[in-house]
C-alpha positions as protocol buffer text, in pm:
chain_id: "A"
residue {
  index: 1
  type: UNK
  ca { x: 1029 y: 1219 z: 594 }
}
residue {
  index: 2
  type: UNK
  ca { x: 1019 y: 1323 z: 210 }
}
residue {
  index: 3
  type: UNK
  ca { x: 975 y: 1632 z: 92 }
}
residue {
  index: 4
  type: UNK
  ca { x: 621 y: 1628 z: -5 }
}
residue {
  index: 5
  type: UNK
  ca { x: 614 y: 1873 z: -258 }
}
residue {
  index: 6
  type: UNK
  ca { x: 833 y: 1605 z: -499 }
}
residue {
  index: 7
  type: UNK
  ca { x: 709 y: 1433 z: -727 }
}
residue {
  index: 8
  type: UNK
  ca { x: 822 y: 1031 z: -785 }
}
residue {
  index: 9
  type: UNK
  ca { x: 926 y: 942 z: -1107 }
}
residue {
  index: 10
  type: UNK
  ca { x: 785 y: 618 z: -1288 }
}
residue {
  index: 11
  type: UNK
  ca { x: 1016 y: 388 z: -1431 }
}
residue {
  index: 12
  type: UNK
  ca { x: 883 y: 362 z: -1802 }
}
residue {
  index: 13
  type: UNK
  ca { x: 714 y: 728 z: -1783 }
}
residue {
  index: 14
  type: UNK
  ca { x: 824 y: 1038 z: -1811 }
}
residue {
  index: 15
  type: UNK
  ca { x: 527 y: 1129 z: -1615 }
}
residue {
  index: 16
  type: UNK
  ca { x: 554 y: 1144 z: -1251 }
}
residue {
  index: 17
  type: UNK
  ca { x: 343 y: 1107 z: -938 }
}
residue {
  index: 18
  type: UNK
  ca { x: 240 y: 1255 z: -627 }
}
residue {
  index: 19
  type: UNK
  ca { x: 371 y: 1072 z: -293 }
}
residue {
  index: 20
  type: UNK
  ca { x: 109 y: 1183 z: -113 }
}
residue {
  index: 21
  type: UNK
  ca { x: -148 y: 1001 z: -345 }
}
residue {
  index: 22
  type: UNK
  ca { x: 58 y: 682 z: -320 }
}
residue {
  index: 23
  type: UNK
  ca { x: 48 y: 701 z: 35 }
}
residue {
  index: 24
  type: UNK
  ca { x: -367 y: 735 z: 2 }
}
residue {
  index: 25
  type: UNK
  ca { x: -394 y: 452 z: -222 }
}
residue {
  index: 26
  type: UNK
  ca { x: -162 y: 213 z: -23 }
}
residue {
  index: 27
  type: UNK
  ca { x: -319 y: 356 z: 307 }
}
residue {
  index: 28
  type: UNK
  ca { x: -664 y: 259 z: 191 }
}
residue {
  index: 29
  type: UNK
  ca { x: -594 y: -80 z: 27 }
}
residue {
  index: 30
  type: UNK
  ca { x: -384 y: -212 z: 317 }
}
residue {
  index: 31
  type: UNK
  ca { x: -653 y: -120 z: 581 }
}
residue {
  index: 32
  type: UNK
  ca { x: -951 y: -295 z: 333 }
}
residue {
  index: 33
  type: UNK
  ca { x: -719 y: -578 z: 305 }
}
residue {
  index: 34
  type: UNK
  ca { x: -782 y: -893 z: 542 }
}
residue {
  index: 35
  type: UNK
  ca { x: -432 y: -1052 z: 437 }
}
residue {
  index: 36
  type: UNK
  ca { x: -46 y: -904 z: 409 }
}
residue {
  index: 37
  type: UNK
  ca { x: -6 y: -749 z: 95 }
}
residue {
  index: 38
  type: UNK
  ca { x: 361 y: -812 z: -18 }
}
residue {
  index: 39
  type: UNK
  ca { x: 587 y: -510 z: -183 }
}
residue {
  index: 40
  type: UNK
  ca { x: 500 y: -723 z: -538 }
}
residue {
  index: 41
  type: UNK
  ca { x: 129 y: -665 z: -528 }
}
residue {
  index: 42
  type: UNK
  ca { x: 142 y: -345 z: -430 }
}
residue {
  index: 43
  type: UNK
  ca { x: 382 y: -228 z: -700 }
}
residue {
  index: 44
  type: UNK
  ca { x: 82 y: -377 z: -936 }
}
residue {
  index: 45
  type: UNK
  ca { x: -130 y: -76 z: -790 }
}
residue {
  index: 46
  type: UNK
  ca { x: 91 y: 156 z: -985 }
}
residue {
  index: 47
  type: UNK
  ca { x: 131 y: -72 z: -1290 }
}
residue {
  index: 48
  type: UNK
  ca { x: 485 y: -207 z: -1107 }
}
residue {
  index: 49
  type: UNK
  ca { x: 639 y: 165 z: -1218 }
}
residue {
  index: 50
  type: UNK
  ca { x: 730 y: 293 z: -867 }
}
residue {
  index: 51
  type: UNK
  ca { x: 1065 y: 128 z: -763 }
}
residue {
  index: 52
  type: UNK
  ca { x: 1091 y: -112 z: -452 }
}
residue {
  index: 53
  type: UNK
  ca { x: 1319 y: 159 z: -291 }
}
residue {
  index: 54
  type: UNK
  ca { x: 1027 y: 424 z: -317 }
}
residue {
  index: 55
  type: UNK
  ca { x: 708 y: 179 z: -208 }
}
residue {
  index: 56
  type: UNK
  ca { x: 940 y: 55 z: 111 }
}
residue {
  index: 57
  type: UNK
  ca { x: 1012 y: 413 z: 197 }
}
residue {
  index: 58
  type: UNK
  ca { x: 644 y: 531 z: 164 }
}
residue {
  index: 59
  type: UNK
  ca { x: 517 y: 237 z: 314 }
}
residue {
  index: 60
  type: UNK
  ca { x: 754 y: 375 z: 648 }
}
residue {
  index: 61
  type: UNK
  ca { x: 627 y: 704 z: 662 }
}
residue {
  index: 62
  type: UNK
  ca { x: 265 y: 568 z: 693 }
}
residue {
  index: 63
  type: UNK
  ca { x: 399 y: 357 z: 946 }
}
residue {
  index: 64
  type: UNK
  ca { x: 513 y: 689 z: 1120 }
}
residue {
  index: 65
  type: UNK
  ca { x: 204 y: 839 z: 1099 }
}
residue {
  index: 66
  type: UNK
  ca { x: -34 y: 551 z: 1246 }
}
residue {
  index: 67
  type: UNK
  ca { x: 296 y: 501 z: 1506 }
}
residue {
  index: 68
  type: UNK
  ca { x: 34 y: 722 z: 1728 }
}
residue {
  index: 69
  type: UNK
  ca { x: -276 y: 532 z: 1690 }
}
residue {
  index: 70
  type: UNK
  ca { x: -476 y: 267 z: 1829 }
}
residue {
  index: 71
  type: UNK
  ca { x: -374 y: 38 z: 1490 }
}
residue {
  index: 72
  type: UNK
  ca { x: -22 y: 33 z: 1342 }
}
residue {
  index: 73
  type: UNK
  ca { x: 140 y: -98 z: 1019 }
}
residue {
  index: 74
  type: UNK
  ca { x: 365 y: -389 z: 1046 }
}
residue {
  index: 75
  type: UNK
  ca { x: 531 y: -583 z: 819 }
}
residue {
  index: 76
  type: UNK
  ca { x: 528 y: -927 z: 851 }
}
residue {
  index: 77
  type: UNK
  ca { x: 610 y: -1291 z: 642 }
}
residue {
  index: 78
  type: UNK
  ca { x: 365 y: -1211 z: 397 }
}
residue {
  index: 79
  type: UNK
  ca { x: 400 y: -851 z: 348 }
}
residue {
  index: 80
  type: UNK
  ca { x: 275 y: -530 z: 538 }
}
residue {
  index: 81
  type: UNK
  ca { x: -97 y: -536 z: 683 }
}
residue {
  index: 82
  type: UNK
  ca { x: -254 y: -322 z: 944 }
}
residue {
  index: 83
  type: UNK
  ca { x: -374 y: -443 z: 1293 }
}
residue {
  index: 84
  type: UNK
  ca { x: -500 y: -301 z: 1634 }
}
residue {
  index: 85
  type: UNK
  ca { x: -223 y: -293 z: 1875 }
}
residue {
  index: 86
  type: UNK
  ca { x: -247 y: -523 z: 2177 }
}
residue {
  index: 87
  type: UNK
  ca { x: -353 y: -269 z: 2431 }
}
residue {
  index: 88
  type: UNK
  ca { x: -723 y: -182 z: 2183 }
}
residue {
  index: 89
  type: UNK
  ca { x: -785 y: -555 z: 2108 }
}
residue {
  index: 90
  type: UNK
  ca { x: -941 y: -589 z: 2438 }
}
residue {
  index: 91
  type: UNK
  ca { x: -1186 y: -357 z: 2363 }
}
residue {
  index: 92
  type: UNK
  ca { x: -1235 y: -471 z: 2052 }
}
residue {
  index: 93
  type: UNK
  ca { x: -1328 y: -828 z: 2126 }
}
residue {
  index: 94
  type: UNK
  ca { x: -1634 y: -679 z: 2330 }
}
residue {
  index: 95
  type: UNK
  ca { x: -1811 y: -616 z: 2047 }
}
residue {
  index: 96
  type: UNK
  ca { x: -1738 y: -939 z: 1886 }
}
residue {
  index: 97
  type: UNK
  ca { x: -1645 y: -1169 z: 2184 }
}
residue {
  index: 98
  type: UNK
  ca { x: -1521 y: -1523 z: 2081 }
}
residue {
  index: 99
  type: UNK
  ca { x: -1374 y: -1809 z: 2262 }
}
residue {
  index: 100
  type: UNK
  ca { x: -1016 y: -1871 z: 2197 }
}
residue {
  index: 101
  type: UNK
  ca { x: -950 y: -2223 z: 2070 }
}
residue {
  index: 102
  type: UNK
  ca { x: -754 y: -2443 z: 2343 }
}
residue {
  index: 103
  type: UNK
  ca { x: -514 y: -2684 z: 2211 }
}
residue {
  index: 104
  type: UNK
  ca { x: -366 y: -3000 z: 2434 }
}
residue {
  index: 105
  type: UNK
  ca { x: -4 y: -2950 z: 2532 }
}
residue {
  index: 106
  type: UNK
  ca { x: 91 y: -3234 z: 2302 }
}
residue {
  index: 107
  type: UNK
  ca { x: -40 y: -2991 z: 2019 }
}
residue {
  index: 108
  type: UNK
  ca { x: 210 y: -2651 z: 2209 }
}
residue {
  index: 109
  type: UNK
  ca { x: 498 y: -2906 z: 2230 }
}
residue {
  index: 110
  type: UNK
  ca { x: 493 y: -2988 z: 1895 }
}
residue {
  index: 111
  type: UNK
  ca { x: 455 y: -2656 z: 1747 }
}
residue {
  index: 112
  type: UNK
  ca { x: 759 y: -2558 z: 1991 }
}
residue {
  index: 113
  type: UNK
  ca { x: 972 y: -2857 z: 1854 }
}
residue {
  index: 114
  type: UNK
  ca { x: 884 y: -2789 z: 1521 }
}
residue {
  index: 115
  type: UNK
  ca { x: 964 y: -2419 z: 1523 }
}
residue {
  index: 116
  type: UNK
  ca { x: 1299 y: -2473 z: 1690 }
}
residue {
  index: 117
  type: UNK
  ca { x: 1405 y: -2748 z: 1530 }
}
residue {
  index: 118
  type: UNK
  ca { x: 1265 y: -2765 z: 1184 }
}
residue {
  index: 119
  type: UNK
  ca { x: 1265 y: -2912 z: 945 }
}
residue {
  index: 120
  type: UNK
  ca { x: 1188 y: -3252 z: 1159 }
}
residue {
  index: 121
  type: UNK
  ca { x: 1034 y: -3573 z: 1109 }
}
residue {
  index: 122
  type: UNK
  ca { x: 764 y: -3756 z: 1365 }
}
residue {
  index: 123
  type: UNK
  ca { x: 1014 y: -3893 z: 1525 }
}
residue {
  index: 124
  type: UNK
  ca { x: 1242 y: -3619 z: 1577 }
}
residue {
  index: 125
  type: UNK
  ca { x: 942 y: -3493 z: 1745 }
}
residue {
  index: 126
  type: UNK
  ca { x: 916 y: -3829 z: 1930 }
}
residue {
  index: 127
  type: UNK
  ca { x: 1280 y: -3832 z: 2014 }
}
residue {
  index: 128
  type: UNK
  ca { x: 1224 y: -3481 z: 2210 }
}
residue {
  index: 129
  type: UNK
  ca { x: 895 y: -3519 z: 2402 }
}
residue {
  index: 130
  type: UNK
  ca { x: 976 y: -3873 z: 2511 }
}
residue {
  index: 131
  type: UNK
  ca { x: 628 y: -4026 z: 2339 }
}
residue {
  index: 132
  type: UNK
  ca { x: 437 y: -4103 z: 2046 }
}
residue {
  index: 133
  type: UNK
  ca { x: 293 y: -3828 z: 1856 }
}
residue {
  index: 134
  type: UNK
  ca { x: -51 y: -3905 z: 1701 }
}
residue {
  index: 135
  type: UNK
  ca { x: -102 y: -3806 z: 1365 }
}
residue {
  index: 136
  type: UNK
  ca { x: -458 y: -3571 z: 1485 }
}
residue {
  index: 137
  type: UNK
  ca { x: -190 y: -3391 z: 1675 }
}
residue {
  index: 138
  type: UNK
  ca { x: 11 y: -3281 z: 1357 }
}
residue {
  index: 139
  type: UNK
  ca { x: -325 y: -3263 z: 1160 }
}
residue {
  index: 140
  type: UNK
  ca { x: -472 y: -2982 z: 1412 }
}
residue {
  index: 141
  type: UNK
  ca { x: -129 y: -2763 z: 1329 }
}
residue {
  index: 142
  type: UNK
  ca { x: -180 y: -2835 z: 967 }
}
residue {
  index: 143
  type: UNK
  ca { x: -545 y: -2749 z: 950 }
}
residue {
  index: 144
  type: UNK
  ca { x: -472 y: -2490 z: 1156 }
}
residue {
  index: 145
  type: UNK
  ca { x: -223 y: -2355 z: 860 }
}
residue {
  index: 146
  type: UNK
  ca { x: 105 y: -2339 z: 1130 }
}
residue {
  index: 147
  type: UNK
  ca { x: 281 y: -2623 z: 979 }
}
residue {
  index: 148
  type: UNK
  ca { x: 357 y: -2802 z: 626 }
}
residue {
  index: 149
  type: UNK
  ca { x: 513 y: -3088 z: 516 }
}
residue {
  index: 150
  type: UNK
  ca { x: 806 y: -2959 z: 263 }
}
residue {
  index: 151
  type: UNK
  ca { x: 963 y: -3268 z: 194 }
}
residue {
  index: 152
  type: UNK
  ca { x: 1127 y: -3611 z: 262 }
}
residue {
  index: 153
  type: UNK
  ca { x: 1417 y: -3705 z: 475 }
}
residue {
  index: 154
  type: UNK
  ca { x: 1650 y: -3894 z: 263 }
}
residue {
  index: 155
  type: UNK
  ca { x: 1692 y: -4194 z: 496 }
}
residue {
  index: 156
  type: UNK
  ca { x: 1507 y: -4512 z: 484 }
}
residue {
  index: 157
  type: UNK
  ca { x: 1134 y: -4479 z: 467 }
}
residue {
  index: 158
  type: UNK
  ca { x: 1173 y: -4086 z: 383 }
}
residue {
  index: 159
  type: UNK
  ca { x: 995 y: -3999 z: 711 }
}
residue {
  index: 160
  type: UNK
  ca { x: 785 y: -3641 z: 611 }
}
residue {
  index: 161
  type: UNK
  ca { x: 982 y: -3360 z: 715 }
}
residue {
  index: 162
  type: UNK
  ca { x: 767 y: -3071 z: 827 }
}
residue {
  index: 163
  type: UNK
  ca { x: 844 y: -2684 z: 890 }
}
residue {
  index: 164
  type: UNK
  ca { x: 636 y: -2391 z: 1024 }
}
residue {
  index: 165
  type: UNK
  ca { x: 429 y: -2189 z: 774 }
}
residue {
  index: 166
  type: UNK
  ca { x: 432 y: -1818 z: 646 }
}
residue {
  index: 167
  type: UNK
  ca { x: 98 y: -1816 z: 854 }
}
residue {
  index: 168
  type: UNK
  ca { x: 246 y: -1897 z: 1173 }
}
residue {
  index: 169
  type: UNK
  ca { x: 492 y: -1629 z: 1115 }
}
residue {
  index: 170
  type: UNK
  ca { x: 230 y: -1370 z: 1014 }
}
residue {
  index: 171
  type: UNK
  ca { x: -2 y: -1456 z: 1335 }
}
residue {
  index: 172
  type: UNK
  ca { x: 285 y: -1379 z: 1541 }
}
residue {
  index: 173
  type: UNK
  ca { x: 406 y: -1055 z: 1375 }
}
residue {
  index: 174
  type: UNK
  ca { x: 734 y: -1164 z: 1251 }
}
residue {
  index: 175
  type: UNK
  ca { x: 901 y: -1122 z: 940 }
}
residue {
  index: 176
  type: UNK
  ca { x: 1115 y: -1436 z: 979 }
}
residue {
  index: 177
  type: UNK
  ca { x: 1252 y: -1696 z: 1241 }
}
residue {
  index: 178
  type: UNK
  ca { x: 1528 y: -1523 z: 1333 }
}
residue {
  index: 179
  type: UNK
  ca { x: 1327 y: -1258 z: 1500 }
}
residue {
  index: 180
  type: UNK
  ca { x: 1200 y: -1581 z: 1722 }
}
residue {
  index: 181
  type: UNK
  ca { x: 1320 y: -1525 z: 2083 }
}
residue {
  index: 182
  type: UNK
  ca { x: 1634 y: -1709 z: 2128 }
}
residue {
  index: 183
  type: UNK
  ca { x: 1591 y: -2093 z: 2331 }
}
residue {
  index: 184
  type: UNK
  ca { x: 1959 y: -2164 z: 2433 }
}
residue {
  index: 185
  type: UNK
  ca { x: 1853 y: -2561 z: 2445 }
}
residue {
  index: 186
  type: UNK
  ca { x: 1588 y: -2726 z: 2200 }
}
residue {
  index: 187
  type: UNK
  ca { x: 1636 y: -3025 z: 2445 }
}
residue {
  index: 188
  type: UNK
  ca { x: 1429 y: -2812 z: 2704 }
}
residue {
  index: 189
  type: UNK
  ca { x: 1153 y: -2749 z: 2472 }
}
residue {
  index: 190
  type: UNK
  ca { x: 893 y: -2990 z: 2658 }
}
residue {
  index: 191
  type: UNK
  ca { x: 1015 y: -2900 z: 3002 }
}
residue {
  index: 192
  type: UNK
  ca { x: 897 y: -2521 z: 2932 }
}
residue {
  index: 193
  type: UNK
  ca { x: 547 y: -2614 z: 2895 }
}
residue {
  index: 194
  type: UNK
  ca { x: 605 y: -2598 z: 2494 }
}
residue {
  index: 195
  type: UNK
  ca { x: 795 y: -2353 z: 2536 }
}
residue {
  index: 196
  type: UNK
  ca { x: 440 y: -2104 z: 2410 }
}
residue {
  index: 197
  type: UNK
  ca { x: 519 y: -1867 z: 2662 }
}
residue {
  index: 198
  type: UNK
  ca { x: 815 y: -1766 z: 2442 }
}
residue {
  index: 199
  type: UNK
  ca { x: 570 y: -1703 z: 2156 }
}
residue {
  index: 200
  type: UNK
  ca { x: 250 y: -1597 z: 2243 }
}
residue {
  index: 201
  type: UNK
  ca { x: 85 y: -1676 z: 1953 }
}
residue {
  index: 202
  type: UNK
  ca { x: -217 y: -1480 z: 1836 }
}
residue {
  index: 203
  type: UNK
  ca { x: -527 y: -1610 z: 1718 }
}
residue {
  index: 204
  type: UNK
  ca { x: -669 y: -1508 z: 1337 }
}
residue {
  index: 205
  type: UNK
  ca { x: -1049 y: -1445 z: 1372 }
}
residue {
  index: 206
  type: UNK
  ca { x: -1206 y: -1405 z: 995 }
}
residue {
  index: 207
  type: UNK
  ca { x: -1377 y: -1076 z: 918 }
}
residue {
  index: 208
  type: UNK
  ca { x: -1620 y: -936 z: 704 }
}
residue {
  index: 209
  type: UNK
  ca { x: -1666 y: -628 z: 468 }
}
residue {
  index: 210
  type: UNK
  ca { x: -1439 y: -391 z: 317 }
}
residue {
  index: 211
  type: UNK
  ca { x: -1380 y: -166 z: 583 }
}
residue {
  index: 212
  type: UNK
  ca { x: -1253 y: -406 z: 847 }
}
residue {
  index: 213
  type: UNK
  ca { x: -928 y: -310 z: 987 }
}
residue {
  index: 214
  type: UNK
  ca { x: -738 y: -626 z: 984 }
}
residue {
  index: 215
  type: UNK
  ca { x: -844 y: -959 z: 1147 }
}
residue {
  index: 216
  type: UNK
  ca { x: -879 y: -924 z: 1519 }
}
residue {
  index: 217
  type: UNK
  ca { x: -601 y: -1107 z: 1724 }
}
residue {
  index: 218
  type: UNK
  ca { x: -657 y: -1294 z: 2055 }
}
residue {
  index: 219
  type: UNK
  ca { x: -434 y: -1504 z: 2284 }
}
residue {
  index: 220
  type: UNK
  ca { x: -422 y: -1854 z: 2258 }
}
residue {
  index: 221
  type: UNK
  ca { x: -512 y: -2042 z: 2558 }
}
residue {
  index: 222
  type: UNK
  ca { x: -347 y: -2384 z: 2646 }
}
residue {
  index: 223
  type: UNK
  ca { x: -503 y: -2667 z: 2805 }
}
residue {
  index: 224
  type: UNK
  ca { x: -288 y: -2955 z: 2985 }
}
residue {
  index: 225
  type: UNK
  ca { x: -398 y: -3326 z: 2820 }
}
């Protein structure tokens, strides 16, 4: 923890700062914020004079101090955000109960072949599950905002090569793929019911007013076609 009795220097000031009114100011614009807030915009909050070095360090020692409580900090693809930890969602989503969308496991197995495989064409996708994938099954994981088409193979009839989303990362609490669990074998991707059991991907519910904490999160629930 810093000493806070120190002061923080600004870059182009001679004038300096108190830490603990940092921490106030990022405390109370991350938990008004419905999105991740990356280190970029909230250097802007101090007229970009505090150093990365500084913001990253204060922005742990807030995660410290809500390390306790029923929401926590996390950084994530985006930037850092609060959110209630899994064990007070439940309670949350009494007071505004809402029915997780269901998604066909052609949907689950191509989100799981996309994630592990990307980037990948339709018929890489094909290839995998062993059948035709309909375009309203890559439209729901676009509209959805999990996937994006970032390109073209470079093969005849430059299939459309698509890759998972900074969304998809930030509704499962991950900074990047490589904290994905580890799948030995893409080939066993469809035999692992999508393989969403690895992933357990949260659902984004929107929210309203200023002092929300961060958009409630519930499970996704999978129905077989």
């Amino acid at each position: 923890m810093s000493d806070q009795s120190t002061s923080l220097p600004l870059s182009n000031s001679s004038e300096q700062i108190d830490p603990d009114q940092v921490k106030q100011v990022l405390e109370a614009v991350l938990l008004t914020s419905q999105d991740p807030l990356p280190l970029a915009e909230l250097k802007k909050l101090f007229d970009n004079e505090l150093s990365t070095g500084i913001l990253h360090r204060l922005l742990e020692e807030l995660r410290e101090k809500w390390a306790e409580g029923g929401v926590e900090l996390v950084c994530v693809a985006s930037g850092w955000r609060f959110h209630a930890k899994p064990e007070i969602q439940g309670f949350l989503n009494k007071l505004n109960p809402q029915k997780p969308p269901r998604y066909s496991r052609a949907v689950m197995e191509t989100l799981a072949i996309i994630t592990y495989r990307q980037p990948v064409t339709r018929g890489d996708i094909e290839e995998i599950r062993g059948v035709t994938v309909s375009s309203p099954v890559l439209k729901v994981l676009e509209a959805r905002g999990w996937i994006e088409s970032i390109g073209h193979r470079d093969v005849p009839g430059r299939p459309i090569l698509y890759a998972t989303t900074k969304d998809f990362l930030n509704d499962l609490n991950l900074r990047s793929l490589d904290e994905l669990p580890p799948l030995e074998d893409p080939g066993l991707l469809v035999e692992q019911k999508g393989s969403m059991e690895l992933l357990s991907i949260p659902d984004r519910t929107s929210t309203s007013g200023a002092s929300d904490i961060s958009p409630p999160l519930q499970g996704l629930k999978q129905e077989a076609e």
